[in-house]
PyMOL CGO cylinders between C-alpha atoms (Angstrom):
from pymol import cmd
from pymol.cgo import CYLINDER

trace = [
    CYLINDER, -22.79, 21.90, 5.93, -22.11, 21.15, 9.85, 0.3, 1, 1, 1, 1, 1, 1,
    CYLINDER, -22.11, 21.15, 9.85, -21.70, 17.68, 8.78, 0.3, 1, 1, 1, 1, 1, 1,
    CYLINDER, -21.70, 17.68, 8.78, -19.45, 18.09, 6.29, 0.3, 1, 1, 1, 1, 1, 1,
    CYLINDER, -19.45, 18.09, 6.29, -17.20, 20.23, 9.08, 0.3, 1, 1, 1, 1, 1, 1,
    CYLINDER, -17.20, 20.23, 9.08, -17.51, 17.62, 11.30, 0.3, 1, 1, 1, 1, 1, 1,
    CYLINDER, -17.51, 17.62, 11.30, -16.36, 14.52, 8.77, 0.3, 1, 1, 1, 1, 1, 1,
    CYLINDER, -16.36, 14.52, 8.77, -13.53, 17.20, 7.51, 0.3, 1, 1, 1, 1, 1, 1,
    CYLINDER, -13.53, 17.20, 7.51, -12.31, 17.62, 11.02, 0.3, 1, 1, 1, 1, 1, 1,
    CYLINDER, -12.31, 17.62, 11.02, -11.80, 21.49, 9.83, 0.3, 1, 1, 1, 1, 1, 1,
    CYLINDER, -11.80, 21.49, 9.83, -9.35, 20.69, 7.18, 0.3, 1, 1, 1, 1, 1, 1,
    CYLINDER, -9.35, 20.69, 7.18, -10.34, 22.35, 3.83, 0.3, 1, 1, 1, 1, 1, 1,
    CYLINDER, -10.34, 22.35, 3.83, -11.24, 20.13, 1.03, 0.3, 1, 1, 1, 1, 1, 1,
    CYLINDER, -11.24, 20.13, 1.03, -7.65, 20.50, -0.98, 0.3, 1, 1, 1, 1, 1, 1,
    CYLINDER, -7.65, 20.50, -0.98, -5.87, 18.76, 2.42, 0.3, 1, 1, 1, 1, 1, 1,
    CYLINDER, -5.87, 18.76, 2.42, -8.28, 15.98, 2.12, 0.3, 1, 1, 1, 1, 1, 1,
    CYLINDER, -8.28, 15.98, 2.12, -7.57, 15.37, -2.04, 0.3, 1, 1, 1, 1, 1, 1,
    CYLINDER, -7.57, 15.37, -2.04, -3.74, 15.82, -1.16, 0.3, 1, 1, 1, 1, 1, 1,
    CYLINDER, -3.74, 15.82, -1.16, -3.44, 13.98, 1.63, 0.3, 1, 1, 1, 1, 1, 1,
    CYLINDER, -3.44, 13.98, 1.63, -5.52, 10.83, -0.67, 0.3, 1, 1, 1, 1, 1, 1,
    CYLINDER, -5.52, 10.83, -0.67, -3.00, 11.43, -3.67, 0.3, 1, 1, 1, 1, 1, 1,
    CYLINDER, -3.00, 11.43, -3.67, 0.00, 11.69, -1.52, 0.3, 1, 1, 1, 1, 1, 1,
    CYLINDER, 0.00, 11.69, -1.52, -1.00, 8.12, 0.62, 0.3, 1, 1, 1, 1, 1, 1,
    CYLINDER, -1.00, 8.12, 0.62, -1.64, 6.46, -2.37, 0.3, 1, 1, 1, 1, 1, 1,
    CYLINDER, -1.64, 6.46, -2.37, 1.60, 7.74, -3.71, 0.3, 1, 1, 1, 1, 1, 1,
    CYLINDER, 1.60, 7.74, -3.71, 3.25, 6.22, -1.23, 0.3, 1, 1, 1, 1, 1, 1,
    CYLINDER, 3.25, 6.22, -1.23, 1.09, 2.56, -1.41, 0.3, 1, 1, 1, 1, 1, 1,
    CYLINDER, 1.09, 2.56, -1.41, 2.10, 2.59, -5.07, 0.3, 1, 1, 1, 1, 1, 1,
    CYLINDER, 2.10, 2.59, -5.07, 5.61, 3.02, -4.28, 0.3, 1, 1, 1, 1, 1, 1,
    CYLINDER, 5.61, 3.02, -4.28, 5.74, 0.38, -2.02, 0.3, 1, 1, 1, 1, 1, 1,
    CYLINDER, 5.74, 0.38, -2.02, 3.68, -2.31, -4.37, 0.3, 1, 1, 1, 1, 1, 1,
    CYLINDER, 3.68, -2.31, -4.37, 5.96, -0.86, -7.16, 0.3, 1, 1, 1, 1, 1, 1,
    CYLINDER, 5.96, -0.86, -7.16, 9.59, -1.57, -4.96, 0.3, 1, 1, 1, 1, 1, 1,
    CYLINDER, 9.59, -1.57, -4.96, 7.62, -4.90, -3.48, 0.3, 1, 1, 1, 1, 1, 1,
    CYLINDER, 7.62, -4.90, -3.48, 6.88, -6.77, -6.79, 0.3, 1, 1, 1, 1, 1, 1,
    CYLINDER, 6.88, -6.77, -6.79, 8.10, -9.78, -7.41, 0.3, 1, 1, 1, 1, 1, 1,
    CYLINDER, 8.10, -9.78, -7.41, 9.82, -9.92, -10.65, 0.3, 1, 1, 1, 1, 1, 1,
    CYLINDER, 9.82, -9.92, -10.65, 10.12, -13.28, -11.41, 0.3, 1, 1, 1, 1, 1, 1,
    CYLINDER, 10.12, -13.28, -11.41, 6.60, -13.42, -12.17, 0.3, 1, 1, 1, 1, 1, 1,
    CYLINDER, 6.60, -13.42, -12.17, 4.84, -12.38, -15.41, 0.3, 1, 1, 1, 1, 1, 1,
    CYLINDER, 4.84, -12.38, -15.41, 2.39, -8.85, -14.52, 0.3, 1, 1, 1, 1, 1, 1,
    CYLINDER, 2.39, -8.85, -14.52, -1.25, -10.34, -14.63, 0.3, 1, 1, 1, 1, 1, 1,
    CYLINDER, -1.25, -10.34, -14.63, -3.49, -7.58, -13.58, 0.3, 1, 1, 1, 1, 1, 1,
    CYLINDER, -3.49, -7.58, -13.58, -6.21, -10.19, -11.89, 0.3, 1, 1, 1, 1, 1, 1,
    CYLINDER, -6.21, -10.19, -11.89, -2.95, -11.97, -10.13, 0.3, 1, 1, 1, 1, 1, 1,
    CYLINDER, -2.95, -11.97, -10.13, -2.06, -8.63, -8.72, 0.3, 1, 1, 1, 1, 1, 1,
    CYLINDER, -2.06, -8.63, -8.72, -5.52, -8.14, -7.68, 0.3, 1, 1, 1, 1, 1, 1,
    CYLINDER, -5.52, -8.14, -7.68, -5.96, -10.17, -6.18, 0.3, 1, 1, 1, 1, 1, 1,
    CYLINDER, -5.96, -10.17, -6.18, -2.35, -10.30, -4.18, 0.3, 1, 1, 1, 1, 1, 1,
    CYLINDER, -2.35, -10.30, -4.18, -2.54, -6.76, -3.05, 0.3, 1, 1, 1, 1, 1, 1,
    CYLINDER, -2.54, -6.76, -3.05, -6.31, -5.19, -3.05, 0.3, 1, 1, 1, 1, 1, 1,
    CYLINDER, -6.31, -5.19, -3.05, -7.08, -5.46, 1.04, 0.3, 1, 1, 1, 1, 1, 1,
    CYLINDER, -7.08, -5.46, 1.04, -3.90, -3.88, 2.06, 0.3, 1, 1, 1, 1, 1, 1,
    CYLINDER, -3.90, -3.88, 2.06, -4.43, -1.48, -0.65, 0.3, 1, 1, 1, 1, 1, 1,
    CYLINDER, -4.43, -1.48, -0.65, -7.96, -0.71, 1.13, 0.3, 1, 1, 1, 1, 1, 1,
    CYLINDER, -7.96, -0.71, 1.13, -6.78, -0.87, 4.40, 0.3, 1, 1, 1, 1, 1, 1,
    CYLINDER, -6.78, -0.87, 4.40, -4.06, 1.29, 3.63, 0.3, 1, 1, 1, 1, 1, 1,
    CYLINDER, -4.06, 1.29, 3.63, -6.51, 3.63, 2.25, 0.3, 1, 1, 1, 1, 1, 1,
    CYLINDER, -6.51, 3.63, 2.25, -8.75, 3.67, 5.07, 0.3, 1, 1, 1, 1, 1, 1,
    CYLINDER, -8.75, 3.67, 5.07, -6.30, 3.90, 7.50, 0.3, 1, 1, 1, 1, 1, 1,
    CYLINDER, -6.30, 3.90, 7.50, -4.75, 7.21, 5.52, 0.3, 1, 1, 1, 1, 1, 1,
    CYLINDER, -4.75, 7.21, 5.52, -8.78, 8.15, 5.40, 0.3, 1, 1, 1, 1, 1, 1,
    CYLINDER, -8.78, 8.15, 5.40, -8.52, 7.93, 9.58, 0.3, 1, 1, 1, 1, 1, 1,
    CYLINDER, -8.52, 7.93, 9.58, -5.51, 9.75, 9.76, 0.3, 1, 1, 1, 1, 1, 1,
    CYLINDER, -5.51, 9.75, 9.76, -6.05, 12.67, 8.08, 0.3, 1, 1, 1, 1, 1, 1,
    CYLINDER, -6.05, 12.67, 8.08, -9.56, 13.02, 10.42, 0.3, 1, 1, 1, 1, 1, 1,
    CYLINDER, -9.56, 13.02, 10.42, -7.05, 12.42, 13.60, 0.3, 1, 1, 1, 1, 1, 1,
    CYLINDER, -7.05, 12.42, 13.60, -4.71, 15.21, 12.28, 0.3, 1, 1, 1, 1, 1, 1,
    CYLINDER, -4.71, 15.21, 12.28, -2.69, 16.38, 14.89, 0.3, 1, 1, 1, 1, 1, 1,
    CYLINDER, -2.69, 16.38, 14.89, -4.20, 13.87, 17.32, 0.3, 1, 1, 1, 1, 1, 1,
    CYLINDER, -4.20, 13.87, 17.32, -2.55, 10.93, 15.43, 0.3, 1, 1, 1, 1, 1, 1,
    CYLINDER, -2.55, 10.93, 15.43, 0.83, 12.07, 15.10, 0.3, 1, 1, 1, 1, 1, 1,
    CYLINDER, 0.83, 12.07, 15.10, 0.41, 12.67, 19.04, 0.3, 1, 1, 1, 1, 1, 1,
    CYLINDER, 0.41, 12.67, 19.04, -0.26, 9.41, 19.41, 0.3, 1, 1, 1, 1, 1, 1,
    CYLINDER, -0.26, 9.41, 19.41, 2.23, 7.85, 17.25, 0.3, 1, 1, 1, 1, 1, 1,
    CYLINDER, 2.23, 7.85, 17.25, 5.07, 9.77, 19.04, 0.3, 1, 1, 1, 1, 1, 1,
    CYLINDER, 5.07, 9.77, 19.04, 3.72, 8.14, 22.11, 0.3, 1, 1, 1, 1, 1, 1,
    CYLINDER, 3.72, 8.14, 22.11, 3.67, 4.80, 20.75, 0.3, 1, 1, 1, 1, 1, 1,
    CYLINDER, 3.67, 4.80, 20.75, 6.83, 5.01, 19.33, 0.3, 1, 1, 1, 1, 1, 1,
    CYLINDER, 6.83, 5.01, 19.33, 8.35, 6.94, 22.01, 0.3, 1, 1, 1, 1, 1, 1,
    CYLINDER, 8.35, 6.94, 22.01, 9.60, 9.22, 19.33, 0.3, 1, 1, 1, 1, 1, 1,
    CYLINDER, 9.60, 9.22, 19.33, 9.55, 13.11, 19.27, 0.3, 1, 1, 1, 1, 1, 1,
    CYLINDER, 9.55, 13.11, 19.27, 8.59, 13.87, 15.17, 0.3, 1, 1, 1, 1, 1, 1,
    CYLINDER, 8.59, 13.87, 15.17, 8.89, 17.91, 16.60, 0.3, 1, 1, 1, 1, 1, 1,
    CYLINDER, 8.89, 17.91, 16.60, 7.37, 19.90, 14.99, 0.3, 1, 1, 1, 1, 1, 1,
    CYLINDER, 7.37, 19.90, 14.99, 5.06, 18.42, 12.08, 0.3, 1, 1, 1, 1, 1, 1,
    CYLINDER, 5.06, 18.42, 12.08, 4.50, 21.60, 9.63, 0.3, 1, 1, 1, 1, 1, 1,
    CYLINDER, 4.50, 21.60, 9.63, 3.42, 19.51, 6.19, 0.3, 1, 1, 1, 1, 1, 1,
    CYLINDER, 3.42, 19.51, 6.19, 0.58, 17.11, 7.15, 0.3, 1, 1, 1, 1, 1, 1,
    CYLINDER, 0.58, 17.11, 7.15, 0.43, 15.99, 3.84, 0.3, 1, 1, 1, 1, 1, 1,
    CYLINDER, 0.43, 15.99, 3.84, 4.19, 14.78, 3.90, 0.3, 1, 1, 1, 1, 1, 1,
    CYLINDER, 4.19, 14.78, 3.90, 3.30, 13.25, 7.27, 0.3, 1, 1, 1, 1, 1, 1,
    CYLINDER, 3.30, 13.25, 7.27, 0.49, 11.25, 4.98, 0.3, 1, 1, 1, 1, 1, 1,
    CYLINDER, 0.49, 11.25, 4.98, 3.65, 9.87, 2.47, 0.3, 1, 1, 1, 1, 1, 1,
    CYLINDER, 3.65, 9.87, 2.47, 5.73, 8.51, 5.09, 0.3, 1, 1, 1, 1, 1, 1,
    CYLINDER, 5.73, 8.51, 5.09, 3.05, 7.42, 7.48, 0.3, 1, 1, 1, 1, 1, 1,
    CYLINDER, 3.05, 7.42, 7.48, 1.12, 5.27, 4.00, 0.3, 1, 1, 1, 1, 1, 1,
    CYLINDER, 1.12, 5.27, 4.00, 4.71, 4.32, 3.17, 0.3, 1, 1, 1, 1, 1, 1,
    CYLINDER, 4.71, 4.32, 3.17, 5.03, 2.39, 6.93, 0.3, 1, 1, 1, 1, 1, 1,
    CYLINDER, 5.03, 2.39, 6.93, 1.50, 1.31, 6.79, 0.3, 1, 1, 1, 1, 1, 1,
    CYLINDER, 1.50, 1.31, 6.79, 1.77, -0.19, 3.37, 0.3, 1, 1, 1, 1, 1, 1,
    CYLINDER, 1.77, -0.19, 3.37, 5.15, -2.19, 4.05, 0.3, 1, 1, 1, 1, 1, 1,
    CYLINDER, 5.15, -2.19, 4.05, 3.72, -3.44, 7.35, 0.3, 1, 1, 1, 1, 1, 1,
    CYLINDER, 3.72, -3.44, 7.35, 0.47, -4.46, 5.44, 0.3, 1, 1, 1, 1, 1, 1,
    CYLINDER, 0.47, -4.46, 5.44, 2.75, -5.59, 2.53, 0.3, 1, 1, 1, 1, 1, 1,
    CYLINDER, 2.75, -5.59, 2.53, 4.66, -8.32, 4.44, 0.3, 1, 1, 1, 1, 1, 1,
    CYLINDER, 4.66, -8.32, 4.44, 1.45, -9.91, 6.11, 0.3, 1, 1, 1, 1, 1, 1,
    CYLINDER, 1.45, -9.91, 6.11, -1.21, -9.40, 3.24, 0.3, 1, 1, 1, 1, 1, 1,
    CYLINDER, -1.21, -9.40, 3.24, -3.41, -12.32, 2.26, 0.3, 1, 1, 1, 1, 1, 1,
    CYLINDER, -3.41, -12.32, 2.26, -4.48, -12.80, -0.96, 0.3, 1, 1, 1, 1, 1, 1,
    CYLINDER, -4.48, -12.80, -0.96, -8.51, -12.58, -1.26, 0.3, 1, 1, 1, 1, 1, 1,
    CYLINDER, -8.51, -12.58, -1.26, -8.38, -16.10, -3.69, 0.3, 1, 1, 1, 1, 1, 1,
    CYLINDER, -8.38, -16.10, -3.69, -6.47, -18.89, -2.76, 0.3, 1, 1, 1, 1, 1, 1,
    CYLINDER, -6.47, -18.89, -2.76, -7.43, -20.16, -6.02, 0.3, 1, 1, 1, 1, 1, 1,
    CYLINDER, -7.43, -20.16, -6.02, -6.22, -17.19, -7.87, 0.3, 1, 1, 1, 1, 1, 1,
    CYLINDER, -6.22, -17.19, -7.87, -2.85, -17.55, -5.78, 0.3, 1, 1, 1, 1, 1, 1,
    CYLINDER, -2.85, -17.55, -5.78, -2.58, -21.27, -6.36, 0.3, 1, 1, 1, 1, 1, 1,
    CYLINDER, -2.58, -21.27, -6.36, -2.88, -20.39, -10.43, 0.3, 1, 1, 1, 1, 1, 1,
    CYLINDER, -2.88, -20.39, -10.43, -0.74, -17.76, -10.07, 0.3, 1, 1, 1, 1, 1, 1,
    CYLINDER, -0.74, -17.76, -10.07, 2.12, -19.94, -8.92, 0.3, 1, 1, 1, 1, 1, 1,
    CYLINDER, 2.12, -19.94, -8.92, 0.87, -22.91, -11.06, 0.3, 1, 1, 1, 1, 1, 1,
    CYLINDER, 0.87, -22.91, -11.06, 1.63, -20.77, -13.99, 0.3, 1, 1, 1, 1, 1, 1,
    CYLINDER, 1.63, -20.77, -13.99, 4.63, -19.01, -13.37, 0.3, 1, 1, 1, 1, 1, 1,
    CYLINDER, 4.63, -19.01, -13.37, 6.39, -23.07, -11.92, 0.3, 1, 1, 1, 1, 1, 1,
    CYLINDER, 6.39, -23.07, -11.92, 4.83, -23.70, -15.75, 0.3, 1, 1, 1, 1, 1, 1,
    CYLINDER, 4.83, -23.70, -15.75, 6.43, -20.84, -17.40, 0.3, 1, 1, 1, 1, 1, 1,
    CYLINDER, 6.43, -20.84, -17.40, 10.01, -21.40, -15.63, 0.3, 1, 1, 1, 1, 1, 1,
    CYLINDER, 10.01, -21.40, -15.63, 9.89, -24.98, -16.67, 0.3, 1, 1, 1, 1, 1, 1,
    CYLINDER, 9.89, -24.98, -16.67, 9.72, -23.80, -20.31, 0.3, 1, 1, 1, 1, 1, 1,
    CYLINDER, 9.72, -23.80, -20.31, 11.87, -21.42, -19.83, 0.3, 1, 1, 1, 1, 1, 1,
    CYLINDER, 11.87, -21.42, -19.83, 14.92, -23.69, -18.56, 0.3, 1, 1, 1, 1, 1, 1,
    CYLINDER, 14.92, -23.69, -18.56, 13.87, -25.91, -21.80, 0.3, 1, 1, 1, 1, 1, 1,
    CYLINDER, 13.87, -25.91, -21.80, 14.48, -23.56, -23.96, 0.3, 1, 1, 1, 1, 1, 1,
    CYLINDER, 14.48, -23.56, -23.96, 17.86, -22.89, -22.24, 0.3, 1, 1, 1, 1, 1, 1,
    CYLINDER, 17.86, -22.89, -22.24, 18.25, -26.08, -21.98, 0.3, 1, 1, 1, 1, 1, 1,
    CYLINDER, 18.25, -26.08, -21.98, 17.63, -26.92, -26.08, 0.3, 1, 1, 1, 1, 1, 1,
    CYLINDER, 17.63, -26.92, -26.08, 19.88, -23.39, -26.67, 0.3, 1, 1, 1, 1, 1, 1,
    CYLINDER, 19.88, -23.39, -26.67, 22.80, -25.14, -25.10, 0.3, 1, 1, 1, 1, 1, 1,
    CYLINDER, 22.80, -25.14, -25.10, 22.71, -28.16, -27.09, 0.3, 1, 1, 1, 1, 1, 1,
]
cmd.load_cgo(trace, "trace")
C-alpha cells in the first residue's frame, strides 16, 4: 500500500482518473481542431499519423500529475510566468495536454513512412478523380 502512496504522490485515486480523462480531453481536441480535411478519415492513416504524440502526450500528463505542485512551479519558472494561485489541478491537466499536444502536433512523425507515403498516394489519387468528375460535370 506504501507503494501505491508513493506512485500516487498522495493524490487520491479520483485525481489520477480525472486528471487522465481531462488530458486526453484536451489531446482529442487538438487532433480533432488539427485534422486535415482534405483527406478521407482512414483509421490506420490516422494511426499511424498521430499515435507517438498521442503516447507522449499521455505520459507526459502521467508525469505531471506525479509532479503536482512541483511542475506548475517549474513551468512558471520556465516561462517566467506567475499562473497564481492554481486551485483545480485537473484544469491545470486540460490546458497543460492542450500545449503539449499542439507542440507535439506540429513536429510529430508518423511511425510508417510507408503508411504516410499511401496515405498521400491515395488521397493525390482521389483528387485526380475528383477534378474529373468536375471536369466531365462541366462539359
Amino acid at each position: 500500500m506504501e507503494l501505491i502512496d508513493h506512485l500516487q504522490g498522495g493524490n487520491p485515486i479520483e485525481v489520477w482518473i480525472a486528471g487522465l480523462i481531462w488530458s486526453g480531453m484536451g489531446i482529442a481536441l487538438v487532433k480533432v481542431y488539427y485534422y486535415r480535411k482534405e483527406y478521407n478519415f482512414n483509421i490506420k492513416y490516422w494511426i499511424n499519423d498521430n499515435i507517438r504524440d498521442i503516447g507522449v502526450g499521455f505520459l507526459i500528463a502521467i508525469v505531471l500529475l506525479r509532479m503536482g505542485d512541483i511542475a506548475i512551479k517549474i513551468i512558471e519558472q520556465v516561462s517566467n510566468y506567475n499562473l497564481g494561485e492554481v486551485n483545480d489541478f485537473v484544469a491545470f491537466m486540460l490546458f497543460s495536454s492542450i500545449y503539449i499536444q499542439y507542440k507535439l502536433h506540429i513536429n510529430r512523425i508518423p511511425i510508417s513512412t510507408k503508411v504516410a507515403s499511401k496515405m498521400v498516394r491515395s488521397n493525390r489519387t482521389r483528387k485526380q478523380e475528383q477534378e474529373q468528375e468536375q471536369e466531365q460535370e462541366q462539359e
